[in-house]
Structure formats: C-alpha cells, structure tokens
C-alpha angles and dihedrals in degrees: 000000000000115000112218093177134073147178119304089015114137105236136186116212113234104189146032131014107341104031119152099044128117136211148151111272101247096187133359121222105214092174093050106030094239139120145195121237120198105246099006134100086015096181122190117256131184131226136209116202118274133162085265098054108018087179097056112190148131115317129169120252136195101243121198112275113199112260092237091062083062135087128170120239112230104236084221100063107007096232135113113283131177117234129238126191119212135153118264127171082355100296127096124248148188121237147175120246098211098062097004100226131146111271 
C-alpha cells in the first residue's frame, strides 16, 4: 500500500469512533499501515509506579489509527483532498489534487 501521509501533515479522520477530528500526524508506521494523530484514538493506559512516575496511574495515550481513515487536509481551502505524486523541477513531489499545489 502506498502511504500519502507523513509525518507533521494535518489530517482529518474519515471513518470509526473518533472521525471528524483533526490532528497533527506524530509517527508514521510504514510496516503496519498505521499512524498516530495528536489528540485523536486517546486510548486509557495503566501504570504501574516507577522512578519516573512514583504515583502510576491511568494516563491517556495516542493509539495507532489505520492510513486509509485518514485523509489530508489541503492548507488552501481547509477541506479533504486526495494526494498525487508527479515530477517538477526534477524532483518528485507531492500534491493536492484540489488545488494542485505542492504540499
């Protein structure tokens, strides 16, 4: 599968729990197809007491949320655009294909 996002994009999610939502893309799972959103898929995770963090407890984490639920929003218009990749200047580049600018 081919991955259209990386890492720092701003992304929408399309599809399950939390869709709608949109964050900035933390990590990128090349191997699984999956990626982690800033603020999205927090999922609960328990502690246990370390030296680090004496108290334990239950703290939010970002979990892994599949590439195809989510779509990148195009910085232009703010909607959800598809991405296309060509050559320019000899090098090749990503670009929307809304407004078909560089990303």
């Amino acid at each position: 599968m081919k991955v259209r996002i990386k890492t720092g994009d701003t992304v929408r999610i399309i599809a399950g729990d939390h869709k709608g939502v949109e964050g900035k893309v933390l990590r990128v799972d090349l191997e699984k197809n999956k990626a982690i959103v800033e603020g999205a898929n927090l999922v609960s995770k328990h502690e246990k007491p370390s030296a680090r963090n004496p108290q334990g407890g239950i703290r939010k984490k970002e979990a892994p949320i599949h590439i195809s639920n989510l779509s990148l929003i195009d910085r232009k218009s703010g909607e959800t655009t598809r991405v296309g990749f060509e050559y320019r200047d000899g090098k090749k580049v990503r670009f929307s294909k809304k407004s078909n600018e560089v990303i």
